[in-house]
PyMOL Python script that loads the backbone (N, CA, C, O; Angstrom):
from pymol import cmd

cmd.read_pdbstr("""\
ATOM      1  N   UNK A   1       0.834  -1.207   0.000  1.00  0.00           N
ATOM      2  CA  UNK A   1       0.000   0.000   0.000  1.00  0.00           C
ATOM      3  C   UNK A   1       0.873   1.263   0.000  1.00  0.00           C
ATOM      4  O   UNK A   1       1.916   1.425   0.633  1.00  0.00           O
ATOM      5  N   UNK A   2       0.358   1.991  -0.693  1.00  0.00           N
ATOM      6  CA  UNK A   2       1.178   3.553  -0.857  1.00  0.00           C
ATOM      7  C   UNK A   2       1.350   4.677   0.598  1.00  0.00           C
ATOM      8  O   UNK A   2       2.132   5.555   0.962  1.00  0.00           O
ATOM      9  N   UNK A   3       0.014   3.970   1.144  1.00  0.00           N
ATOM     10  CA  UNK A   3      -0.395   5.000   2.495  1.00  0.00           C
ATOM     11  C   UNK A   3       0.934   4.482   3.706  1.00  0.00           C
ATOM     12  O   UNK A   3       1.113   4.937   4.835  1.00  0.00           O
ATOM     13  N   UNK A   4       1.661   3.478   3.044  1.00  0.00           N
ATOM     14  CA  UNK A   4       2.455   2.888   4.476  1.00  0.00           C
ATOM     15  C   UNK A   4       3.466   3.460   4.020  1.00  0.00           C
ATOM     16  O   UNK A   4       4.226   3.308   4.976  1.00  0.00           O
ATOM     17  N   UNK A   5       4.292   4.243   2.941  1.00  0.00           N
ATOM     18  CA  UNK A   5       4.853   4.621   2.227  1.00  0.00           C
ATOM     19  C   UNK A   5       5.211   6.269   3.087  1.00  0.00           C
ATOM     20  O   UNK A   5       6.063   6.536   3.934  1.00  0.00           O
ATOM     21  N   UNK A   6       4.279   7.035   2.508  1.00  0.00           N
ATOM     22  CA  UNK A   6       4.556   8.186   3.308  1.00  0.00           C
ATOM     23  C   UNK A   6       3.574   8.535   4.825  1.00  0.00           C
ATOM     24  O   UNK A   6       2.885   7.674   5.371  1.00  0.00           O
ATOM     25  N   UNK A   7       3.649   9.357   5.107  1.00  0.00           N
ATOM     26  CA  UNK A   7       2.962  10.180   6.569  1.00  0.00           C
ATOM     27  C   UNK A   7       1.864  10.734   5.730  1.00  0.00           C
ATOM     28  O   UNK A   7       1.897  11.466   4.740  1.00  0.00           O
ATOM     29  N   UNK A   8       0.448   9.948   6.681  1.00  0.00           N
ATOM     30  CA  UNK A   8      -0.802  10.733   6.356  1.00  0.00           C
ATOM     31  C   UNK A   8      -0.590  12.394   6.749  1.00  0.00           C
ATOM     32  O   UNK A   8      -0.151  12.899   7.782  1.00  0.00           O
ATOM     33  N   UNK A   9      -1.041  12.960   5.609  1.00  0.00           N
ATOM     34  CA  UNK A   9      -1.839  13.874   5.934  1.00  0.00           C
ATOM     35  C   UNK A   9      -2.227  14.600   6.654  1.00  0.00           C
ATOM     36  O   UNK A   9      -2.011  15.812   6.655  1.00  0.00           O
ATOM     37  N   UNK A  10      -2.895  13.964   7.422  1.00  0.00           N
ATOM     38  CA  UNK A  10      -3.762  14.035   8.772  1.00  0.00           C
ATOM     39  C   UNK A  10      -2.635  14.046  10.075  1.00  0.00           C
ATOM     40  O   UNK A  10      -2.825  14.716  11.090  1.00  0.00           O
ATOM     41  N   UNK A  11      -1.575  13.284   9.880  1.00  0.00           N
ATOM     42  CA  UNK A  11      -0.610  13.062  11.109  1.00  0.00           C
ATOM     43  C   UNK A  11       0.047  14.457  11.050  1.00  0.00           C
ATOM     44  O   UNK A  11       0.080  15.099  12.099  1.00  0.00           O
ATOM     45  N   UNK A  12       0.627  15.047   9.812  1.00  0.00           N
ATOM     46  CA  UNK A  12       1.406  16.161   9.409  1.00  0.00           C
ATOM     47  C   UNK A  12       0.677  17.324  10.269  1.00  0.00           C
ATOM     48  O   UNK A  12       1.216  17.963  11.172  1.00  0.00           O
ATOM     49  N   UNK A  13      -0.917  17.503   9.723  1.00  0.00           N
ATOM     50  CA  UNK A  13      -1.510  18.225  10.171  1.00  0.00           C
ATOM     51  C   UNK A  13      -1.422  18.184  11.833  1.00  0.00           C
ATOM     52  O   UNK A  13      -1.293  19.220  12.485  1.00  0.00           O
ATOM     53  N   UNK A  14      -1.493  17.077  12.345  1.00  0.00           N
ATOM     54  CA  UNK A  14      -1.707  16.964  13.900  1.00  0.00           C
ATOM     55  C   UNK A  14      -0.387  17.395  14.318  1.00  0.00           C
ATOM     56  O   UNK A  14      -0.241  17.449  15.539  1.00  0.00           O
ATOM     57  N   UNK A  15       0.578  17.704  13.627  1.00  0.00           N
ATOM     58  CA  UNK A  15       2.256  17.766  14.221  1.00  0.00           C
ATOM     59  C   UNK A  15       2.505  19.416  14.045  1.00  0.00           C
ATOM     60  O   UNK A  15       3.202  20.071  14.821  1.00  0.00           O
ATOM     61  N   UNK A  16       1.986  19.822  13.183  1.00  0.00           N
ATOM     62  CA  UNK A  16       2.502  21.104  12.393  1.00  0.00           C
ATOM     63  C   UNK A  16       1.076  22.104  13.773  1.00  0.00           C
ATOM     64  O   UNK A  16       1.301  23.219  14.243  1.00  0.00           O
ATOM     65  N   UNK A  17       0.055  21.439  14.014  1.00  0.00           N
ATOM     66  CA  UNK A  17      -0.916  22.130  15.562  1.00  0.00           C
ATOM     67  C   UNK A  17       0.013  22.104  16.700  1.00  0.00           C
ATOM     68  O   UNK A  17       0.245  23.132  17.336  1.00  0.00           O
ATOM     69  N   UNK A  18       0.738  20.597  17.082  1.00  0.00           N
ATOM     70  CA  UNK A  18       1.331  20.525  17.972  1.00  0.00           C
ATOM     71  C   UNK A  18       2.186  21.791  17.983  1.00  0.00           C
ATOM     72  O   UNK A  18       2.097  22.766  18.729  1.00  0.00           O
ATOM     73  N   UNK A  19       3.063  21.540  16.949  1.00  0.00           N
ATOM     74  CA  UNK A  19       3.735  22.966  16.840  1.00  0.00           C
ATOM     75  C   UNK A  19       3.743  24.334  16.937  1.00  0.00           C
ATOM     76  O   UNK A  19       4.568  25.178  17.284  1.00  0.00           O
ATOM     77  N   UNK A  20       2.758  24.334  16.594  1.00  0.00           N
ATOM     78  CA  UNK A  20       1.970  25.777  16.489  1.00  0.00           C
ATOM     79  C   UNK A  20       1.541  26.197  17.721  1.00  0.00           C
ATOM     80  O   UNK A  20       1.496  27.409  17.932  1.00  0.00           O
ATOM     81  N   UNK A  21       1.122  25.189  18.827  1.00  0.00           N
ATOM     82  CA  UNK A  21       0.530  25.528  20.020  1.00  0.00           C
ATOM     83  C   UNK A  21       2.315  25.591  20.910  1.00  0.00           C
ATOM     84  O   UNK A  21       2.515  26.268  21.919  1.00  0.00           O
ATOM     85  N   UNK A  22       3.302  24.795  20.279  1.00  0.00           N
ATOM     86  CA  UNK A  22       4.268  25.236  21.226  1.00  0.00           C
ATOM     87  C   UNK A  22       5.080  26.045  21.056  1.00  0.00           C
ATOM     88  O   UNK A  22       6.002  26.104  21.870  1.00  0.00           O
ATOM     89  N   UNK A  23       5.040  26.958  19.948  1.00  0.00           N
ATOM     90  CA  UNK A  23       5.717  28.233  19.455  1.00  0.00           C
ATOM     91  C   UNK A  23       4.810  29.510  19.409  1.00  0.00           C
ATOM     92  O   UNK A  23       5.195  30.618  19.034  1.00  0.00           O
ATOM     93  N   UNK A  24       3.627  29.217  19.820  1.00  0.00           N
ATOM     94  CA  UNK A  24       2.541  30.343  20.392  1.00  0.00           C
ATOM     95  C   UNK A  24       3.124  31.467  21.879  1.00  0.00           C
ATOM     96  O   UNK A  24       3.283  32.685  21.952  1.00  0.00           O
ATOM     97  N   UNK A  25       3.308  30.354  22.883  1.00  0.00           N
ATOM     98  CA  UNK A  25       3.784  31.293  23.962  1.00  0.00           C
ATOM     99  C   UNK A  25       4.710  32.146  23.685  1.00  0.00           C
ATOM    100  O   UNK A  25       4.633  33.316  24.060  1.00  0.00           O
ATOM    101  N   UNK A  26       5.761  31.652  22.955  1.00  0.00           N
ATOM    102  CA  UNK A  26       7.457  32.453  22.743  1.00  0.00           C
ATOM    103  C   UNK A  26       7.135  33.726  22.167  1.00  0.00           C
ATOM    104  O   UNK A  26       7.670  34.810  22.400  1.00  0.00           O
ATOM    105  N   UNK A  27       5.743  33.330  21.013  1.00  0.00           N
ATOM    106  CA  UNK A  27       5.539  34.434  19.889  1.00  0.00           C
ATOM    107  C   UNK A  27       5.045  35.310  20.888  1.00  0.00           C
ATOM    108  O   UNK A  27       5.503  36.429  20.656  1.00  0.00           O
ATOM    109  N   UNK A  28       4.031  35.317  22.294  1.00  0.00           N
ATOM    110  CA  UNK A  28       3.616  36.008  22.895  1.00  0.00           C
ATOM    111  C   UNK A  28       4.125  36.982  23.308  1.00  0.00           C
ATOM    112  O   UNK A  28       3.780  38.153  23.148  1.00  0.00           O
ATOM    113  N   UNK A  29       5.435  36.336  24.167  1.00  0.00           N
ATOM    114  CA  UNK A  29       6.226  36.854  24.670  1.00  0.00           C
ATOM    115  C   UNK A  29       6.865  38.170  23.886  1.00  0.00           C
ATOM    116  O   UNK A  29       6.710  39.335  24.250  1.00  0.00           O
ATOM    117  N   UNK A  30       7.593  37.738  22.765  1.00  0.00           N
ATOM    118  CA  UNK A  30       7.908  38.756  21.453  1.00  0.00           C
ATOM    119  C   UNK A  30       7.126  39.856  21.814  1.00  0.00           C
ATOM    120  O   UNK A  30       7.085  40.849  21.087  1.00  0.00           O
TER     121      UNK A  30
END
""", "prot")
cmd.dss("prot")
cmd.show_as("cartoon", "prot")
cmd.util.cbc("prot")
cmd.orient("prot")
């Protein structure tokens, strides 16, 4: 299967929020 191949989508998305929620405070700070 192709899907075992690369990173859903959906995981990227859930990583790139994670992210976003942990580079939020710093930006605050700024």
């Amino acid at each position: 299967m192709i899907s075992e191949v690369y990173v859903p989508r959906e995981k990227i998305y859930d990583f790139m929020d994670d992210l976003s929620e942990a580079i939020k405070p710093e930006l605050d700070i700024i």
